[in-house]
C-alpha positions as CSV (number, residue, x, y, z in Angstrom):
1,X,27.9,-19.7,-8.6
2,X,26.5,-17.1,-6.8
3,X,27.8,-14.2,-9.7
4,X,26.1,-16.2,-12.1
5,X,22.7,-16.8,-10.7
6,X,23.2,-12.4,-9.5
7,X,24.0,-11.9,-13.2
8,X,21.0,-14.1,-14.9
9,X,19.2,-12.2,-11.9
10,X,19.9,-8.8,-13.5
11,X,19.4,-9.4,-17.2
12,X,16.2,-11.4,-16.4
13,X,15.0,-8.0,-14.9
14,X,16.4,-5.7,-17.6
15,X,14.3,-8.0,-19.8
16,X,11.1,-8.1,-17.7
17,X,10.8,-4.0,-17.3
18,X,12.0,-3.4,-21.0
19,X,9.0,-5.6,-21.8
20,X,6.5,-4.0,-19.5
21,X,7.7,-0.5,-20.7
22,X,7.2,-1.9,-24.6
23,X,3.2,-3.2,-23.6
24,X,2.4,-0.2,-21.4
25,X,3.6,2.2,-24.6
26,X,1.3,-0.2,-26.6
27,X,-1.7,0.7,-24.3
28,X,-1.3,3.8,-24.9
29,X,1.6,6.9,-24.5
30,X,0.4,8.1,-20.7
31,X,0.5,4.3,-19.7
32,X,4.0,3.7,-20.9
33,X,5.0,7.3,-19.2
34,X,3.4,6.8,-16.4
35,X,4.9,3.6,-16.0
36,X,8.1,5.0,-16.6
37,X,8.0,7.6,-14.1
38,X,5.4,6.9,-11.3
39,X,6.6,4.8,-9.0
40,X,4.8,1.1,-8.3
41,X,2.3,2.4,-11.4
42,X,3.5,-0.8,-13.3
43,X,1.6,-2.9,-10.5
44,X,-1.7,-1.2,-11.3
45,X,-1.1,-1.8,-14.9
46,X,-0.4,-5.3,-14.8
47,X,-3.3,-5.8,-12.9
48,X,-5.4,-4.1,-15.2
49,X,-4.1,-5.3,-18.1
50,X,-2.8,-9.0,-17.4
51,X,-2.5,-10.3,-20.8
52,X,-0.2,-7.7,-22.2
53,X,1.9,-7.1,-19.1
54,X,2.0,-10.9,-18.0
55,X,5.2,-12.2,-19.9
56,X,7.3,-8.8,-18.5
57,X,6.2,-9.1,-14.8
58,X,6.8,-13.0,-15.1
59,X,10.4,-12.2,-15.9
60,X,10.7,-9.2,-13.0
61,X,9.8,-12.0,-10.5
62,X,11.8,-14.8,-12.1
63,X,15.0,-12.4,-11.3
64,X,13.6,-11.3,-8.1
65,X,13.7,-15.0,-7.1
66,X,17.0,-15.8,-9.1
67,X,18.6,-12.8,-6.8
68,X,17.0,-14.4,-3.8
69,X,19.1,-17.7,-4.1
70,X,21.7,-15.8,-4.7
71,X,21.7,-13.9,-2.1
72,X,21.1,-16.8,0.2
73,X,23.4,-18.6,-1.0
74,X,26.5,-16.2,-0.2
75,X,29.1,-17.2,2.6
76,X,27.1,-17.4,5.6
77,X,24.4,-16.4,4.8
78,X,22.3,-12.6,4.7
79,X,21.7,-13.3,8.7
80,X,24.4,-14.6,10.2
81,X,27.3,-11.7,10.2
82,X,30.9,-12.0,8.5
């Protein structure tokens, strides 16, 4: 269970940045290379520009969460040691 919810983790986040890349291009070239190469720049753009970034950074923290559970749900646990 937990390979499928790390999988579904994954391609939700391929899909989420591919998106964000695609709406901060729209905006405008420097936006979609900036968000491309500067590091936590796609925070500032999503904040900026909600409506266009909103359905890309819904699906980023839909896999962060999906590859939380996973994560917690492997054999013992990410505290207690193996």
């Amino acid at each position: 269970m937990e390979l499928v919810l790390l999988v579904l983790g994954v391609v939700a986040a391929v899909i989420g940045v591919v998106q964000l890349v695609f709406a901060a291009f729209r905006e405008s070239f420097l936006w979609g290379l900036g968000v491309l190469v500067v590091p936590f720049l796609f925070l500032l753009f999503v904040i900026l520009d909600w409506k266009a970034a909103k359905s890309g950074f819904l699906w980023i923290v839909s896999s962060v969460i999906l590859l939380g559970i996973a994560v917690l749900m492997r054999d013992g646990g990410p505290i207690l040691p193996q």
